[in-house]
C-alpha positions, 0 to 999 in steps of 0.5 A: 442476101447478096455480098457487093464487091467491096465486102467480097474484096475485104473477105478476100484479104481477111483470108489471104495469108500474110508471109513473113520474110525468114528474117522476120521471122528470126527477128520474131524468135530472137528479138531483144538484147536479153536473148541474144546475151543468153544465147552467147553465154550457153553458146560454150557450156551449161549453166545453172540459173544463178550464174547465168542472173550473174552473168546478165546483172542489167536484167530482173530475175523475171525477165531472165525467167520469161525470156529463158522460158520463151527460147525453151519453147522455141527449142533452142534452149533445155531446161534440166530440172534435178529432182533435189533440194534445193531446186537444181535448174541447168539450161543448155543450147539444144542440137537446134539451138546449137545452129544460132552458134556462128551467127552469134559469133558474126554478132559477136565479130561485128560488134567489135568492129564496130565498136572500133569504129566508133572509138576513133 
């Protein structure tokens, strides 16, 4: 059985690997509101789950979970589980997650700006 040159070409393309840009890839990691916000609250300290759903009232307890669980998989944030009752769950910035810091503080920086820009 013999390929023609069309399905050869589409076999061809199937195989090659697509290659993302990096910021694609970031964008990919960090996309949405929610964990750009996380990442600026644990930018400083360590925080239980409760004053973290405080500091983020706009969000659900299930989204908070899902996108906390998203950074945790992507090793930038560390969840810490304490074997008490009741249950103690502190997150953090891990040494990786730490590297996203001045980033977040250019976010942080130009949202202010623009934000003056936009009140004139």
């Amino acid at each position: 059985m013999e390929i023609d040159k069309k399905e050869k070409q589409e076999i061809n393309i199937e195989e090659k690997e697509i290659v993302k840009c990096p910021v694609e890839t970031a964008i990919d990691v960090l996309a949405g509101k929610w964990k750009i916000l996380i990442l600026w609250y644990l930018r400083r300290d360590t925080l239980r789950f409760n004053e973290l759903q405080k500091l983020l009232p706009r969000t659900t307890q299930k989204m908070l979970i899902q996108k906390l669980r998203e950074l945790e998989k992507d090793g930038i944030v560390h969840r810490e589980v304490y074997p008490i009752v009741p249950p103690k769950v502190e997150y953090s910035l891990t040494s990786y997650g730490k590297t996203l810091k001045p980033i977040i503080k250019d976010l942080y920086l130009w949202g202010e700006i623009h934000k003056k820009k936009n009140d004139k």
